[in-house]
C-alpha positions in Angstrom: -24.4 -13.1 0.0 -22.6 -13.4 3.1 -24.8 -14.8 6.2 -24.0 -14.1 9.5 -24.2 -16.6 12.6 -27.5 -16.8 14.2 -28.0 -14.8 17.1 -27.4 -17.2 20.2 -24.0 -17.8 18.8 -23.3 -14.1 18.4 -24.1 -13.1 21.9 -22.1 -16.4 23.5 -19.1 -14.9 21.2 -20.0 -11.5 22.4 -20.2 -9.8 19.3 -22.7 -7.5 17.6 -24.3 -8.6 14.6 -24.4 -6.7 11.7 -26.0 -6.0 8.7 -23.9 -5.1 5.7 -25.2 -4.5 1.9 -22.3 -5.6 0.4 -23.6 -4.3 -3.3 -22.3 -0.5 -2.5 -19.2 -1.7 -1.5 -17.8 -4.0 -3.9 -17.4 -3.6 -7.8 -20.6 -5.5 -9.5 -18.3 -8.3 -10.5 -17.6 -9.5 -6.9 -21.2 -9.4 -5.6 -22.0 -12.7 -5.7 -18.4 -14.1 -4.3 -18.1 -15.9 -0.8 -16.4 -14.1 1.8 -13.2 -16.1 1.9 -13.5 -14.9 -2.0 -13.9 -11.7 -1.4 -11.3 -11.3 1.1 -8.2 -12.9 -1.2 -10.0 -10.1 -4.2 -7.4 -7.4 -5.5 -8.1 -4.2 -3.3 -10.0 -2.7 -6.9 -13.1 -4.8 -5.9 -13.6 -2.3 -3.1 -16.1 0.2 -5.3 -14.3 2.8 -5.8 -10.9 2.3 -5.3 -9.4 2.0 -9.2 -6.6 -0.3 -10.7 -4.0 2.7 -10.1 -5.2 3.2 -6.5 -4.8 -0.5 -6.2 -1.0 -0.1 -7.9 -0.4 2.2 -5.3 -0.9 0.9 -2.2 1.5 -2.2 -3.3 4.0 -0.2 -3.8 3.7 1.7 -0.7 2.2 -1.1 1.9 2.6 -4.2 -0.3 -1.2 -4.5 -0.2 -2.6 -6.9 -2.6 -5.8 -8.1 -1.4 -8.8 -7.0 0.3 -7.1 -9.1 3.3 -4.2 -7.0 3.2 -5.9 -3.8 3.7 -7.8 -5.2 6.7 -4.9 -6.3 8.0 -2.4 -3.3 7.5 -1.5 -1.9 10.4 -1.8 1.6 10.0 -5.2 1.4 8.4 -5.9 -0.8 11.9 -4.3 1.9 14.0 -6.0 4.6 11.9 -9.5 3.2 12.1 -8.9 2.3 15.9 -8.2 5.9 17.1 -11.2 6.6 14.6 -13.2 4.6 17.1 -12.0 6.0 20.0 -13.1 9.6 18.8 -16.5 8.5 17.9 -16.8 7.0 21.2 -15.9 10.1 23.4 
């Protein structure tokens, strides 16, 4: 399980600590990988998203890993004007 920093380092960072169960996210075979692990995963061990979902955004993003998707662009843009919305 993934720990996060301890809480004087988060607020000289200025950043918000969170807790994440990471068990309703992934597929049961990459619950007990590291992050660094878990972030060079196909996008399939995201629960829920299937080998043929997967397939698909490579061809249309060239998304291979988990790293990919949190680092595509339009998934960024998308979830940023996401957060814009829920801030108004």
């Amino acid at each position: 399980m993934y720990q996060l920093p301890n809480v004087h380092l988060i607020e000289r960072m200025n950043l918000m600590a969170v807790n994440v169960d990471l068990a309703k996210m992934l597929d049961k075979k990459y619950e007990s990988k590291s992050l660094d692990e878990l972030l060079d995963a196909p996008v399939s061990a995201l629960s829920g998203v299937s080998d043929d979902d997967a397939d698909k955004l490579k061809a249309a993003f060239g998304i291979k890993t988990v790293r990919d998707l949190g680092r595509n662009k339009y998934f960024r843009a998308a979830a940023a004007l996401l957060d814009l919305h829920n801030a108004s």
